[in-house]
C-alpha positions as CSV (number, residue, x, y, z in Angstrom):
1,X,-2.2,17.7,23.3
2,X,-4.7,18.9,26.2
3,X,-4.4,22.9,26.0
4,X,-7.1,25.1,28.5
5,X,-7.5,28.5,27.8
6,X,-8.1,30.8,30.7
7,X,-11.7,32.3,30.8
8,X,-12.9,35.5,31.8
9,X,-13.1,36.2,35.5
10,X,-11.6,32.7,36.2
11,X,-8.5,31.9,38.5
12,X,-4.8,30.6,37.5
13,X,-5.9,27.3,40.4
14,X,-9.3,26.7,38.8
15,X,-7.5,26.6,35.5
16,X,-4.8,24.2,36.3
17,X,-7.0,22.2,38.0
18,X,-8.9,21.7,34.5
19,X,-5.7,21.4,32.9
20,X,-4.8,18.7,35.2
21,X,-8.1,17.0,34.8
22,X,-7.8,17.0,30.8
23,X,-4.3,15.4,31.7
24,X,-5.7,12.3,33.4
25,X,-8.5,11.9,31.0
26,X,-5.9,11.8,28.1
27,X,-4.0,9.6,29.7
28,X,-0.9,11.9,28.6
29,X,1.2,11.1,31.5
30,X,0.4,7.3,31.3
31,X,2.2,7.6,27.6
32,X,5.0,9.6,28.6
33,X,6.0,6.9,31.2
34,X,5.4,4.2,28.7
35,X,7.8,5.1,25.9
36,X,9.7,7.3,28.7
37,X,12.1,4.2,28.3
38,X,12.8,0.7,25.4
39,X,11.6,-2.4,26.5
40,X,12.8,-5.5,24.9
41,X,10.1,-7.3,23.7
42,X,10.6,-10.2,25.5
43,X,10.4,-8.4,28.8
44,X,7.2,-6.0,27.5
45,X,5.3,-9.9,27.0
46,X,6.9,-10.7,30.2
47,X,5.2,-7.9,32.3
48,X,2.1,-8.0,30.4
49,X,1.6,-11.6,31.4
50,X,2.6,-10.5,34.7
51,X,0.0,-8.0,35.2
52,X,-3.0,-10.2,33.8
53,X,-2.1,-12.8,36.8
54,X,-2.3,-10.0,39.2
55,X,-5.2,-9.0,37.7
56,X,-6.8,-13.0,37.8
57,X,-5.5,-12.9,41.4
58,X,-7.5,-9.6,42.4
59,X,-10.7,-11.2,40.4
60,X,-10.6,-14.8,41.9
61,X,-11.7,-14.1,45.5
62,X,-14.5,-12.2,44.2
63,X,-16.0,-15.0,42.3
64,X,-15.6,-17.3,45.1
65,X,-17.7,-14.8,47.5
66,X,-20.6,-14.7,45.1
């Protein structure tokens, strides 16, 4: 749980920025989305395969440049 506690002298913005920052980092909202909904196994493998081809198919013309 990413808490930020205000300090002294320091604005509500420059807070929730640093709030918002510890957020990403965490990857909090990536987890909420995740399990925001059930996937059937088969279709979690399904677009896990998926997104390793997309990811081969991003890396390929890079190889071939080199």
């Amino acid at each position: 749980m990413a808490e930020v506690h205000l300090q002294e002298g320091e604005t509500l913005e420059s807070a929730l920025r640093r709030f918002k920052r510890k957020v990403q980092q965490e990857d909090i909202v990536k987890e909420i989305k995740r399990h925001s909904f059930y996937l059937k196994p088969g279709e979690k493998r399904r677009t896990k395969e998926a997104l390793a081809r997309k990811r081969n198919r991003k890396k390929r013309p890079r190889e071939i440049e080199s």
